[in-house]
C-alpha positions in Angstrom: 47.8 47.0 -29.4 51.7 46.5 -29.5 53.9 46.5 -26.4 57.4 44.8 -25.9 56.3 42.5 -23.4 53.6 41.5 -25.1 54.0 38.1 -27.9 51.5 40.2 -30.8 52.0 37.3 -32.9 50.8 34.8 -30.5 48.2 36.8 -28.5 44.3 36.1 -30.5 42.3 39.2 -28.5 38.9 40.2 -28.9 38.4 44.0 -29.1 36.6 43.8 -25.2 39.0 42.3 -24.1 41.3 45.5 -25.2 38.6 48.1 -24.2 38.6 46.8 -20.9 42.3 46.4 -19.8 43.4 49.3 -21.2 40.6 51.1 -18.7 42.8 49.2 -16.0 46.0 50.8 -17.1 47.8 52.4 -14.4 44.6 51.7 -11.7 43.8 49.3 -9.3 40.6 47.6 -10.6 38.3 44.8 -10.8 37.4 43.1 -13.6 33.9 41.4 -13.1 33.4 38.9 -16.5 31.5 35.6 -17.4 33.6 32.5 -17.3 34.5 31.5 -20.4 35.2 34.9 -22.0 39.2 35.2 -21.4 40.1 36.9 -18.2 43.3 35.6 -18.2 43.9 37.3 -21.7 42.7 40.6 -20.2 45.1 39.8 -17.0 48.5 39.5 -19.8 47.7 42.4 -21.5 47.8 44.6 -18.7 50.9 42.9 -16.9 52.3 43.4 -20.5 51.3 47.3 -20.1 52.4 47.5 -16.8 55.9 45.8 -17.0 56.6 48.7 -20.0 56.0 51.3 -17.8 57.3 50.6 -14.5 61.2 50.3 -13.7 63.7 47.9 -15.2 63.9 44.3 -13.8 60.1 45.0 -11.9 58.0 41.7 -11.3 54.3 40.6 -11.7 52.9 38.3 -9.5 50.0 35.6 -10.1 48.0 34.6 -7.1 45.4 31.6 -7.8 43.6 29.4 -4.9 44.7 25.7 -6.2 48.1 24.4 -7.8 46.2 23.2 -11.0 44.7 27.2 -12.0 48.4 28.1 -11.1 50.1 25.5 -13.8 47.3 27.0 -16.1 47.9 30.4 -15.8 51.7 30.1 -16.1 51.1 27.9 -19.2 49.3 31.0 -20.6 51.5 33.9 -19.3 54.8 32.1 -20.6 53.0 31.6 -24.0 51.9 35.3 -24.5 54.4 37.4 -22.8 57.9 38.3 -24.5 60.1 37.3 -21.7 62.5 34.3 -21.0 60.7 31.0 -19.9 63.6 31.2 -16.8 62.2 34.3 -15.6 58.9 32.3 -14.8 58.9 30.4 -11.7 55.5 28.6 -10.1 56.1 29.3 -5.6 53.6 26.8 -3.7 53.8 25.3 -0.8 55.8 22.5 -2.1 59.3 24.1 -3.0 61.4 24.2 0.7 60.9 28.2 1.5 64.8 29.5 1.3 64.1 27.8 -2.6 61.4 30.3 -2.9 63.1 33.2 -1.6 66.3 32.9 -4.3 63.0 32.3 -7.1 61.3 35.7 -6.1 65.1 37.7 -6.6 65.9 35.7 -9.9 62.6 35.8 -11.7 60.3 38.0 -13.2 56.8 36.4 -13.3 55.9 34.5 -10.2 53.0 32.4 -10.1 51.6 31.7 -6.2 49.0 30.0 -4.0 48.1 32.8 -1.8 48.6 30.9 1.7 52.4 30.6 0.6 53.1 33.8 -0.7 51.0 35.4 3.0 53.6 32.8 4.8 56.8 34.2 2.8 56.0 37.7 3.7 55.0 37.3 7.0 58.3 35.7 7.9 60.1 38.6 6.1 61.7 36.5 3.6 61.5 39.3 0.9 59.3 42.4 0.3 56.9 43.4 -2.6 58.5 46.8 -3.2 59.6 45.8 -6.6 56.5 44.3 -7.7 54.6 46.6 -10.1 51.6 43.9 -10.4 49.6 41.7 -8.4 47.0 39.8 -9.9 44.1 38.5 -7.8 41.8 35.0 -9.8 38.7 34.1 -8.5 39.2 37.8 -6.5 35.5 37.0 -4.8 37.6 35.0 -2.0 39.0 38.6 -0.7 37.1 38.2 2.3 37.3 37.7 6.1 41.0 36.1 7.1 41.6 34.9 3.8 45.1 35.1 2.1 44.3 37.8 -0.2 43.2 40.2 2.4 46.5 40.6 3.9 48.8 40.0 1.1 46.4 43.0 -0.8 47.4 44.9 2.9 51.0 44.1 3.1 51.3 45.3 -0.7 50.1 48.6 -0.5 51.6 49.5 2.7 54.8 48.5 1.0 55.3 49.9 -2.3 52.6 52.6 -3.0 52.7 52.2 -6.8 52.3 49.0 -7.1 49.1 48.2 -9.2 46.0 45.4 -7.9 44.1 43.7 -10.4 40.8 41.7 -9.5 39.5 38.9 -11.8 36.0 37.5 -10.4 33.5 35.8 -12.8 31.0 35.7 -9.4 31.5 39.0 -7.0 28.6 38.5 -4.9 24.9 39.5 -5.1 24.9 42.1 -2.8 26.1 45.5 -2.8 27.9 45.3 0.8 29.6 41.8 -0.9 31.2 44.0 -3.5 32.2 46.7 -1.6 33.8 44.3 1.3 35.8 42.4 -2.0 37.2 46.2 -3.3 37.7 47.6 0.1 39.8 44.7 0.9 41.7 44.8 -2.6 41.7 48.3 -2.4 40.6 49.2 -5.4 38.3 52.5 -6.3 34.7 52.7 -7.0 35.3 53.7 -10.1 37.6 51.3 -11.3 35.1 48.4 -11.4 34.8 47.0 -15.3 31.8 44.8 -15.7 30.5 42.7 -18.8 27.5 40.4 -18.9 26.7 37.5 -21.0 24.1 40.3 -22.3 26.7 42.9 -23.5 26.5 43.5 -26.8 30.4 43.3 -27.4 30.0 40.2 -26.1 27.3 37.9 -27.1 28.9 37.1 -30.2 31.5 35.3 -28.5 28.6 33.7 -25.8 27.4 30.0 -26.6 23.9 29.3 -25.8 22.9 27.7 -21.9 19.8 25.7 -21.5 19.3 25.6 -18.0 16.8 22.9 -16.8 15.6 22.6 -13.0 14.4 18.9 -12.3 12.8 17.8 -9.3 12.1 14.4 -7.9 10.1 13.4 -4.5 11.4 11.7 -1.6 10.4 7.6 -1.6 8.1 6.4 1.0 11.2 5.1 3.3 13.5 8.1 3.0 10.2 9.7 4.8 9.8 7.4 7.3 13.7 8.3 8.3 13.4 11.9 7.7 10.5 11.5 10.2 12.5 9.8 12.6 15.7 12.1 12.6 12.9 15.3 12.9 11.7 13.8 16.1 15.4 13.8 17.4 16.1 17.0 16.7 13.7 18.1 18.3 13.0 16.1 21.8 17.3 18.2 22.0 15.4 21.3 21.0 13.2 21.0 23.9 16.1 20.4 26.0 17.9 23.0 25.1 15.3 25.4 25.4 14.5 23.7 29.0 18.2 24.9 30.1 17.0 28.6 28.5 20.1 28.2 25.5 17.5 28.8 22.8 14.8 31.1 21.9 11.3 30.0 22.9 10.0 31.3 19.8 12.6 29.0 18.1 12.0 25.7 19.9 10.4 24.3 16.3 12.2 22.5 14.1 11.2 25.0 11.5 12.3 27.8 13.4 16.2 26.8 13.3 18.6 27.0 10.8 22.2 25.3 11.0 23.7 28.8 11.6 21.4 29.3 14.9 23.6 26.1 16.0 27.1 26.8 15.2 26.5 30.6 16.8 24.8 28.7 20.0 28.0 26.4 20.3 30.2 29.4 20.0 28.0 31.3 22.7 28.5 28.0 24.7 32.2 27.9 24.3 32.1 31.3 25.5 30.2 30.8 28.7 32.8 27.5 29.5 36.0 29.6 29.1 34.7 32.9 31.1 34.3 33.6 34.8 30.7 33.5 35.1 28.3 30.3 36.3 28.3 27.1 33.2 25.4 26.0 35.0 24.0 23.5 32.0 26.6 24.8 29.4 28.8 21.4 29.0 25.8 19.3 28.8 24.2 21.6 26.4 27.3 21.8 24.5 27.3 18.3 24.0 23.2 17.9 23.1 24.2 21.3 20.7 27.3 19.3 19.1 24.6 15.4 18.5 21.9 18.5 17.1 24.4 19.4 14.6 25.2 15.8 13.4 21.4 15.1 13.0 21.1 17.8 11.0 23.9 16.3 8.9 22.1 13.2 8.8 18.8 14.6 7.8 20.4 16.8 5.2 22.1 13.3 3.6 18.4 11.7 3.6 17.0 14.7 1.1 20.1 15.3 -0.7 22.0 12.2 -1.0 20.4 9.4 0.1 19.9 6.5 2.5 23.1 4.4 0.9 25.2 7.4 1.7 23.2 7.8 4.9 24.5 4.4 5.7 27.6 4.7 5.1 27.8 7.9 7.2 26.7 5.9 10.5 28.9 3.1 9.5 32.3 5.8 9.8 30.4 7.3 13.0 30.3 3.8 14.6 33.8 3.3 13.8 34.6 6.5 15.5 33.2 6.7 18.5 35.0 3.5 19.4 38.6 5.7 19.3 39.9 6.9 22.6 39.6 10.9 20.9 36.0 10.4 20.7 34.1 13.4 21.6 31.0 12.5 24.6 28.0 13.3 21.7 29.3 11.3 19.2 29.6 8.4 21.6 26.0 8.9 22.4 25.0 9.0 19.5 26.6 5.7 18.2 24.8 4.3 21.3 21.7 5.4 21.1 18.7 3.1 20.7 16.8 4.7 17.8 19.8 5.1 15.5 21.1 1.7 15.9 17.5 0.8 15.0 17.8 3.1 12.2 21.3 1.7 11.2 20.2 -1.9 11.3 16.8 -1.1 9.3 19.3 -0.1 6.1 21.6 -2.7 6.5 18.7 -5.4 6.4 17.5 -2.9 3.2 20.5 -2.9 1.5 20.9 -6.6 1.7 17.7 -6.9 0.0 17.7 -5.2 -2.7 20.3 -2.0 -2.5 18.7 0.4 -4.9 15.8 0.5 -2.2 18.6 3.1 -0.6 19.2 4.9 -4.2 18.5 8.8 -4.0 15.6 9.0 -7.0 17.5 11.5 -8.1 20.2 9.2 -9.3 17.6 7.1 -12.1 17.4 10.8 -13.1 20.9 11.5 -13.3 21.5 8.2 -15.2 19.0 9.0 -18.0 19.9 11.9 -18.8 23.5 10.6 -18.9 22.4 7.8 -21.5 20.0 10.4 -23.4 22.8 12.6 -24.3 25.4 9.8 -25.0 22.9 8.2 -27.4 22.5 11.9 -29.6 26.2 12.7 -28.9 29.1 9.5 -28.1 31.4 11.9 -27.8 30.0 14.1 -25.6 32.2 15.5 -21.9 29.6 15.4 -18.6 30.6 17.0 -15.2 28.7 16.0 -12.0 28.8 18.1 -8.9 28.5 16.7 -5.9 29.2 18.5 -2.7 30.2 15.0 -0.7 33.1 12.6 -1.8 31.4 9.4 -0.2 28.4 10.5 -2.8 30.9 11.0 -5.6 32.1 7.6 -4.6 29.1 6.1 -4.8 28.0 8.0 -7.9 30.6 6.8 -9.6 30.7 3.3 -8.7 27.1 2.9 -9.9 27.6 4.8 -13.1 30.4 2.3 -14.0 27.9 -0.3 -14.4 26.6 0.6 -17.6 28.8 0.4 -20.3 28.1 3.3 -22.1 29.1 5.4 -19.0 32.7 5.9 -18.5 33.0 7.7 -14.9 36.2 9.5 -13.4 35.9 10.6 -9.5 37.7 14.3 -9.5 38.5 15.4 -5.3 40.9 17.3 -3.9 44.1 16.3 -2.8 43.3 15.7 1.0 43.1 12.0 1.8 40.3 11.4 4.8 40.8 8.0 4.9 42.1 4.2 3.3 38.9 4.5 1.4 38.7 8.5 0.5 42.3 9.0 -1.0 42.7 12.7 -2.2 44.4 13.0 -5.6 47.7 14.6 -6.0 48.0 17.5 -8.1 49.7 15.3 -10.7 47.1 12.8 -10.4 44.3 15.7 -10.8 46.5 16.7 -13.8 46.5 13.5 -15.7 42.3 13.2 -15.0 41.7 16.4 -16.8 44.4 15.5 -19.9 42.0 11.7 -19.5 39.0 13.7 -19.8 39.9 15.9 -22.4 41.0 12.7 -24.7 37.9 10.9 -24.1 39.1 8.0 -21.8 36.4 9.1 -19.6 33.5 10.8 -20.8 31.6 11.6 -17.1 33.7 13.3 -14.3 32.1 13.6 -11.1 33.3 16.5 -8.8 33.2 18.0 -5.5 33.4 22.0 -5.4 37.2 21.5 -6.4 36.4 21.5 -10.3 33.9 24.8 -9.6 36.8 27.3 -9.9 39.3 28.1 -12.8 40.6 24.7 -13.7 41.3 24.2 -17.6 38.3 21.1 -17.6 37.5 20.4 -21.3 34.9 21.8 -22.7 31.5 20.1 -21.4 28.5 19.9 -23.4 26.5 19.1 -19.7 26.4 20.0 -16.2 24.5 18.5 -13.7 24.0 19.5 -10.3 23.3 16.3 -8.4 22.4 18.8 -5.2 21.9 22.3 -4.8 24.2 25.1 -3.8 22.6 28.1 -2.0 25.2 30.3 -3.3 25.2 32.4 -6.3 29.1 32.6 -6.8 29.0 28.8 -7.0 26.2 28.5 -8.9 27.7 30.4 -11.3 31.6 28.2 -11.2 29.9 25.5 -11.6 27.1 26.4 -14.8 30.2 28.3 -16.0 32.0 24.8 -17.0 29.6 24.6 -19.7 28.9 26.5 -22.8 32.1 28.0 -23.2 33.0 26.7 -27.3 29.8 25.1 -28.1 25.9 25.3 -26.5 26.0 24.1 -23.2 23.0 22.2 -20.6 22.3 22.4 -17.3 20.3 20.3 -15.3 19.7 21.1 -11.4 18.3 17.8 -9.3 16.2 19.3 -6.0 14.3 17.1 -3.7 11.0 18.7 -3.7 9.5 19.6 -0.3 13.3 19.6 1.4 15.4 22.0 2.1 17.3 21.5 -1.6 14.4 23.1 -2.9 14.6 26.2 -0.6 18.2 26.6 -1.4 17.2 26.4 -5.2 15.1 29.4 -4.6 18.0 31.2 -2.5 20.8 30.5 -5.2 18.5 32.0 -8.2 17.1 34.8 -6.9 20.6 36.0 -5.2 21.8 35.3 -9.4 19.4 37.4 -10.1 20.1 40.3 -8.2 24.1 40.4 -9.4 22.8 40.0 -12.8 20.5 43.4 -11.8 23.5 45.1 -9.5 26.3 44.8 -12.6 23.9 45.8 -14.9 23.5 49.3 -12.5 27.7 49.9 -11.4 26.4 53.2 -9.9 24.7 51.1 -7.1 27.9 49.8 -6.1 29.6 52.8 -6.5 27.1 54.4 -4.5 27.5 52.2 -1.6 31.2 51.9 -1.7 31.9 55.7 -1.3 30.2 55.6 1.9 32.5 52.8 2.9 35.8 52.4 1.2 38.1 54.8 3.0 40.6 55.7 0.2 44.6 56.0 1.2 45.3 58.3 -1.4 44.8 61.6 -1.8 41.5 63.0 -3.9 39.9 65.6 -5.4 36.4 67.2 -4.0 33.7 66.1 -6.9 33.1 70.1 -6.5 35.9 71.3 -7.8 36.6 72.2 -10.8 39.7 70.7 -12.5 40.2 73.7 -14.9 41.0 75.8 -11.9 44.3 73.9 -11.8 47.4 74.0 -13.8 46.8 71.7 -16.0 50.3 70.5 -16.9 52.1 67.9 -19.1 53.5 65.8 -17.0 56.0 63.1 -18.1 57.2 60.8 -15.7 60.4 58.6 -15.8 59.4 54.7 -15.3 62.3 54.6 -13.1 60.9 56.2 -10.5 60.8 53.9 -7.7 57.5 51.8 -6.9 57.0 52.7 -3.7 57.4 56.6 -3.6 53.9 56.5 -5.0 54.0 59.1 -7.4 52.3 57.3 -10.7 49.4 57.3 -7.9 49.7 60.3 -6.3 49.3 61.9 -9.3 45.8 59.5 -10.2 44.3 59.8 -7.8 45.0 63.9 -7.9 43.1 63.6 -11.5 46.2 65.2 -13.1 47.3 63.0 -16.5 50.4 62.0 -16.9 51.9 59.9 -19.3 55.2 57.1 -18.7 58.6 56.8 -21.1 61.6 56.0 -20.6 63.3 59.5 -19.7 66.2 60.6 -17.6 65.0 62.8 -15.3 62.2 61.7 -13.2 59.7 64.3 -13.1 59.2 66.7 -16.1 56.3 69.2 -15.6 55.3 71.3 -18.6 59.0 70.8 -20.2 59.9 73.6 -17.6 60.6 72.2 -14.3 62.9 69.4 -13.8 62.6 67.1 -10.5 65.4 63.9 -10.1 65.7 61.9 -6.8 68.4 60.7 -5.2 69.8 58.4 -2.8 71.9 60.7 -0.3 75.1 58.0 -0.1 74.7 57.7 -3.9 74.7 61.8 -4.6 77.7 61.9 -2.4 79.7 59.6 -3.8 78.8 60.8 -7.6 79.8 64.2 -6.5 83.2 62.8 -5.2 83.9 61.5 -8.8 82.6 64.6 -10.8 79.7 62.2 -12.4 77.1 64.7 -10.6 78.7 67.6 -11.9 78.0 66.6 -15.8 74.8 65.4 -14.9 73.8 69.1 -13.2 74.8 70.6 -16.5 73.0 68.9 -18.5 69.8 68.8 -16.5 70.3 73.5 -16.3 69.7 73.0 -20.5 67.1 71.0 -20.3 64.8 72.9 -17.9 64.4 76.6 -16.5 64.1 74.9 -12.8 65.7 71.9 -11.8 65.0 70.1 -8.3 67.2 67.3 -6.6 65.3 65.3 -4.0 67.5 63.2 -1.4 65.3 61.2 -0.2 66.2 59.3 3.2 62.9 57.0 3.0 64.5 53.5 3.4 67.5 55.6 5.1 69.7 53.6 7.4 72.5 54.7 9.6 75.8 52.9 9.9 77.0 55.3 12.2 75.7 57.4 15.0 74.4 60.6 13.3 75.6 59.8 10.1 72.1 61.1 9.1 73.2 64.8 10.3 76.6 64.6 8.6 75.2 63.1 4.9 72.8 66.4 4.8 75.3 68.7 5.7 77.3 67.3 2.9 74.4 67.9 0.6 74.1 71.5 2.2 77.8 72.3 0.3 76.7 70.4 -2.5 73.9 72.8 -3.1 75.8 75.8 -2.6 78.6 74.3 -5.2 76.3 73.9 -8.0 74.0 77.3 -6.6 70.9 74.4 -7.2 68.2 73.0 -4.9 68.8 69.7 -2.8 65.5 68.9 -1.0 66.4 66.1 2.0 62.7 64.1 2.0 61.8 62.2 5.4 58.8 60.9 3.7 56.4 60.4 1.0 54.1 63.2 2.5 57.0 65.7 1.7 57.0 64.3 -1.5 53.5 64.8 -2.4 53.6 68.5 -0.8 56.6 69.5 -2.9 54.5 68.1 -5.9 51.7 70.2 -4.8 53.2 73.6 -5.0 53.7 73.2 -9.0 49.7 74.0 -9.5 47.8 77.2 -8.9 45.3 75.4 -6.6 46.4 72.9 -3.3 45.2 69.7 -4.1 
């Protein structure tokens, strides 16, 4: 596969990779592929496809949800595309924004966190209409008020053929997921390209993943706690349900989920800022708002442990001395049984601190050691959904000497002892990693998504993650070059172990839904409400015309017409002619701008150009089209089209004044023997 803007020399591509972009050519579409299997290859050779066939000087742009994936993206665009390293430009938040608005007119390939390319259109600092390609990572994100959503909204109300592409390792497990993520990207039901680590074009390229699930149980004083936090919950339960804020049927502990809390403060907010009586509603807000925290606590006794539980009631004791603090949090910081509890671990962790160590750290250490013993040069990731436990994992791994631990956060700092790391910083880590100064990397959910991490021989999951797109970022760091291991650390009898079950069987049904696309399909018909116009499935396509139609690639984006005619299921093919339109080699169609026509006619150019156009076809058409029309003058709109009226009768030709794309699309329609 050869185009001009594509390096061939360079470019390494694996014959699925080609099968599935060039099914992408010319449509918006998702492409739903394991990590590790070269999405971003996929992603160039389309932009290469689509830059060939869409008009001169027309831009791609790269949207990714961290700085790091955008650096690694243009690192692999500027390598495999056959265009000037100037024409490349990274936009983030960082570069002041009248910067970024002289970038996006100079440049070519633009590389963006969503949140700043959202901000730059909003503000009207330019438009998409000359963007042929916008390309969508970790596409699963397209949902609720997230970036993508709009900027996928802005795009197509601007420049209707403009082309979406969708890159996801991780869609969701549910058919409603998967329709919400292509409704919002708009992109067809039938332009959904799927491969599994089963594929047979494929698994060649697919190193093996032993997945192991280990679980540990909870140490007689992590119970005793647990006990005691249960029992607070639930005297606020009863409280609650006193005031009538809850469900009766919900009052037990078991009955409540986190969710049932954040929906009641919500409800509670509600109640406080209408008209109606708040009888109870501030004091249950505030019981509602210590539930929450408790819940936090108990989840840090299964899933951390008691040294981060600890450290969690130090910070809280430190904060509910500030003048912002909120009534709960003070009450909590006062109350009797956790300053019992908070002294108990301090007198603990004078003792002897590893009486506060999670079990599931000795675990985590062991199988550290075991694999550095059979392999010294081995890479490790730990995920950890907590920074103060990365922290503390870290600072305990860097006792043994063996062990050569790197903490990996994001870039927010939360306090003097929680810096975030720059993206420079961040950088420089991974490059670290990669060269072996550290050998175990311990993460939050910021190394789960795209990043360039070297390749790891073994994951572990030092807590569980209920869902299945993250459980598949963060197994997906492994096996990639070589055979991979996984091991997932659950407290047994906790909630961990629930959300173990949840995650896997939610796995399970993506793996079933994308190996059956007409499920999806099924479901998004009934849903997505296509913009453009279709076909009935009952008609019959050979009842039509079926023309050749060749179509000019400088046609501008956003008349529409590459996906008028798509979606119309008429074929078409792009080149680099003259004349816009060409139906059949016998009817000639060319659009104008009014002002432009005028002023060619006024200098004769329009005259050699109507000649030549009558020996080419047996019926020419010119289109003024007065879409982005502006007037400079009162009525000048009425005085350019009775120019083009004597124009007309000049040459004894057809100029068509067009209002909108609609007229367009209905002037294209009378050129087949059945309406569209």
């Amino acid at each position: 596969m050869k185009f001009n803007f594509l390096n061939n020399e360079k470019i390494d591509h694996r014959e699925y990779q080609v099968n599935i972009a060039k099914k992408c050519f010319g449509n918006n579409s998702l492409v739903v592929i394991p990590t590790g299997l070269g999405k971003t290859i996929i992603a160039i050779i389309i932009a290469a496809h689509t830059l060939e066939n869409s008009p001169p000087n027309s831009k791609v742009v790269v949207l990714a949800p961290t700085r790091p994936l955008i650096n690694q993206h243009h690192e692999n665009f500027l390598k495999f595309l056959n265009i000037p390293g100037e024409k490349f430009s990274i936009l983030t938040g960082q570069i002041e924004p009248n910067k970024r608005t002289y970038e996006f007119i100079d440049n070519q390939v633009l590389f963006y966190t969503p949140q700043t390319l959202r901000n730059d259109i909003i503000n009207n600092r330019y438009s998409l209409m000359n963007v042929c390609l916008v390309i969508f990572d970790e596409a699963h994100r397209a949902q609720g008020d997230y970036a993508y959503c709009q900027i996928a909204d802005e795009y197509i109300e601007h420049n209707n053929d403009g082309l979406i592409l969708g890159l996801t390792a991780s869609p969701g497990s549910n058919k409603e997921k998967i329709s919400v993520l292509c409704k919002n990207l708009h992109i067809p039901d039938s332009n959904i390209f799927l491969r599994t680590r089963d594929d047979k074009d494929v698994k060649e390229y697919i190193k093996p993943m032993k997945i192991w699930k280990v679980g540990v149980d909870m140490t007689d004083l992590m119970r005793i706690f647990l006990s005691a936090f249960k029992n607070m919950i639930q005297e606020r339960l009863n409280y609650l349900n006193s005031l009538g804020f809850i469900d009766s049927n919900k009052e037990q502990l078991e009955n409540i989920y986190k969710k049932d809390l954040i929906k009641l403060n919500s409800d509670l907010l509600q109640i406080i800022n209408g008209d109606g009586s708040k009888t109870g509603a501030y004091k249950a807000l505030s019981v509602n708002a210590q539930i929450l925290r408790l819940f936090h606590m108990l989840s840090l006794v299964e899933s951390q442990g008691l040294d981060s539980l600890l450290s969690y009631l130090k910070s809280m004791k430190n904060q509910s001395s500030k003048k912002n603090a909120s009534k709960a949090l003070i009450s909590l910081a006062n109350n009797y049984e956790i300053n019992k509890i908070f002294n108990e671990l301090r007198q603990y962790n004078e003792l002897d601190e590893l009486l506060l160590i999670h079990p599931k750290f000795n675990i985590c250490k062991q199988i550290i050691l075991k694999e550095l013993k059979v392999n010294p040069d081995t890479r490790i990731l730990i995920f950890s959904k907590l920074r103060d436990s990365v922290a503390t994992i870290t600072s305990k791994l860097k006792k043994n000497s063996l062990i050569r631990p790197k903490r990996f956060v994001g870039q927010a700092t939360k306090s003097s002892q929680d810096k975030g790391l720059s993206q420079k910083k961040q950088i420089e880590i991974l490059n670290d990693f990669k060269e072996g100064k550290y050998n175990v990397l311990i993460s939050t959910n910021v190394a789960e998504e795209g990043l360039d991490i070297a390749e790891c021989d073994l994951v572990i999951f030092y807590d569980v993650v209920a869902s299945e797109i993250r459980l598949i970022q963060r197994k997906g760091r492994t096996a990639r070059i070589r055979e991979g291991k996984v091991f997932i650390l659950y407290c047994r009898g906790t909630s961990e172990e629930i959300y173990l079950h949840i995650s896997l069987n939610r796995l399970k049904k993506m793996h079933e839904l994308l190996k059956n696309p007409k499920k999806i399909h099924e479901i998004i018909k009934q849903k997505n409400k296509n913009k453009h116009i279709t076909i009935s499935q009952n008609d019959n396509l050979d009842n039509y015309l079926s023309p050749i139609v060749n179509l000019s690639k400088n046609i501008p984006l956003f008349f529409g017409i590459r996906q008028f005619f798509s979606a119309s299921g008429i074929k078409f093919q792009v080149s680099s002619n003259e004349y816009h339109v060409q139906i059949q080699n016998q009817i000639g169609i060319h659009i104008f701008k009014p002002r432009k026509l005028i002023q060619q006619n006024a200098s004769n150019q329009f005259k050699d150009f109507i000649e030549k156009f009558k020996k080419n076809f047996k019926i020419i058409i010119i289109i003024a089209q007065f879409l982005d029309f502006t007037e400079i003058f009162k009525n000048e709109k009425k005085y350019v089209k009775r120019n083009l009226l004597k124009i007309s009768q000049k040459y004894e030709i057809q100029i068509i004044p067009i209002d909108n794309k609609d007229e367009l699309f209905l002037l294209l329609r009378g050129f087949f023997k059945k309406r569209i």
